[in-house]
C-alpha positions as CSV (number, residue, x, y, z in Angstrom):
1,X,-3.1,-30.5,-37.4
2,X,-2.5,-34.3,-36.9
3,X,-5.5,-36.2,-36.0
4,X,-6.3,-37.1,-32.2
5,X,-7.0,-41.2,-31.8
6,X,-6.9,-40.8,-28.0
7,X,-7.0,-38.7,-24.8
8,X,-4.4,-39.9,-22.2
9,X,-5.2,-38.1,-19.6
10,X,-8.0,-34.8,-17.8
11,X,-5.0,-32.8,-18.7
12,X,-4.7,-33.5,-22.2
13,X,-8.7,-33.4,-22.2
14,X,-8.5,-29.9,-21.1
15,X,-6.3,-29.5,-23.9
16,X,-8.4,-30.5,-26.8
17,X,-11.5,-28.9,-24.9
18,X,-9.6,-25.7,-25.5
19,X,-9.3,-26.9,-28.9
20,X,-12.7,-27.4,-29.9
21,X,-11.8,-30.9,-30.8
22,X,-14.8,-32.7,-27.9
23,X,-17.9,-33.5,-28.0
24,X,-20.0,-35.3,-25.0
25,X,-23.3,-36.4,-24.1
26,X,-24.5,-36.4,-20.5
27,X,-25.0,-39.9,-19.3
28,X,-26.3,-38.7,-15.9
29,X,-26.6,-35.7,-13.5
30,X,-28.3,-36.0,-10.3
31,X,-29.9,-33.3,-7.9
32,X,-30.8,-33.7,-4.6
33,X,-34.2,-33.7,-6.1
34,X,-35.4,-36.9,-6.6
35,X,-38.8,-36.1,-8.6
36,X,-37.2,-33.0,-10.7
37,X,-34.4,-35.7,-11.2
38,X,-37.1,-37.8,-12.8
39,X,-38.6,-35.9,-14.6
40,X,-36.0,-34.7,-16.9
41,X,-34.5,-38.5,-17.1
42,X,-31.9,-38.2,-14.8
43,X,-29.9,-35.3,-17.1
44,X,-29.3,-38.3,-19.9
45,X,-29.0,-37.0,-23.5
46,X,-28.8,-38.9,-26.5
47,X,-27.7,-36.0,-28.3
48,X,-23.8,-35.3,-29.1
49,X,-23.2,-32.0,-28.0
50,X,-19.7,-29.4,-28.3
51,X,-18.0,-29.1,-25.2
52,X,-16.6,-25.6,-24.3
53,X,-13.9,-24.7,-21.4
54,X,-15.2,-21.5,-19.4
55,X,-14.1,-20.1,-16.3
56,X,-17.1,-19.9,-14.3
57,X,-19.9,-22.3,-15.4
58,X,-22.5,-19.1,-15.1
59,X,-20.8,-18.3,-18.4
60,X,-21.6,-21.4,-20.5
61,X,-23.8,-21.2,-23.6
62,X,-26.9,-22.7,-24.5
63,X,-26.1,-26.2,-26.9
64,X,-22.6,-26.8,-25.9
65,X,-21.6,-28.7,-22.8
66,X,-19.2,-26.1,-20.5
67,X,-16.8,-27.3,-18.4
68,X,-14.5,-25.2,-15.8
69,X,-10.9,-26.0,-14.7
70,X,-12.5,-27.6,-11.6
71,X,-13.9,-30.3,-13.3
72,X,-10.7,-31.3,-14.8
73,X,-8.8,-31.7,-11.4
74,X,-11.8,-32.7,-8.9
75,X,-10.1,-35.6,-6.9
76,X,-13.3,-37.7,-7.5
77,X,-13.6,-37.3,-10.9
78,X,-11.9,-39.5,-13.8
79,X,-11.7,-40.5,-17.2
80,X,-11.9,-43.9,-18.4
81,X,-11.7,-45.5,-22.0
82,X,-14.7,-47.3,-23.0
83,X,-14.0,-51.0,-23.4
84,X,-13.0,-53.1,-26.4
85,X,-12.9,-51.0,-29.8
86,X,-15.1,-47.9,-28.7
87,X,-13.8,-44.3,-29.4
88,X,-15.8,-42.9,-26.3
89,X,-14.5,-42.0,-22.5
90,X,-16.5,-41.5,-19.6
91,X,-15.4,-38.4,-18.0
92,X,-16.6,-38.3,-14.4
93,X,-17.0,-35.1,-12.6
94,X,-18.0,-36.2,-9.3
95,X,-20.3,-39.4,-8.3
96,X,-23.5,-37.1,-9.5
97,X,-22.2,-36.2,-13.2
98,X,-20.8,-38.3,-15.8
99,X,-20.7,-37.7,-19.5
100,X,-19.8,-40.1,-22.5
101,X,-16.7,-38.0,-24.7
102,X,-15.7,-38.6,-28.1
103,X,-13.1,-36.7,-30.6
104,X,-14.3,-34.5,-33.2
105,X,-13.5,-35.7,-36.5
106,X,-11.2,-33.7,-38.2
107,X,-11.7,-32.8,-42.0
């Protein structure tokens, strides 16, 4: 398999989700629940985590992040290359969820 240097698009992201080749960490996911919100530090985690494609979201499984076709094609959502040299994306879901991606590396 040839490496992956970059996603160029949600498609292709979808793509190497499928793959197993992404992992993410959540940089923020808000309720309408201000205090719950706060107390679980706005969803941040510092902690890289597999991302899995599932077809309904009830499916997902405890220590991987699971993402659903929806997620990939919401109209608000995007994904953006950090800046300068950084290997990471920010993959927007919608204005209340945002995660930080990066490639797998591949052995």
């Amino acid at each position: 398999m040839a490496k992956v240097t970059k996603i160029s698009n949600r498609g292709h992201l979808k793509n190497l989700v499928k793959k197993g080749l992404i992992e993410a960490k959540c940089d923020f996911h808000l309720t309408d629940d201000y205090a719950f919100d706060s107390a679980y530090n706005f969803g941040k985690d510092e902690n890289w985590l597999p991302v899995e494609h599932v077809e309904d979201l009830r499916d997902g499984k405890n220590g991987f992040i699971s993402l659903s076709d929806w997620d990939f094609g919401t109209k608000s959502g995007g994904l953006y290359r950090n800046g300068g040299e950084s290997s990471c994306y920010t993959f927007y879901i919608h204005s209340n969820l945002s995660y930080t991606l990066r490639i797998k590396e591949v052995a």
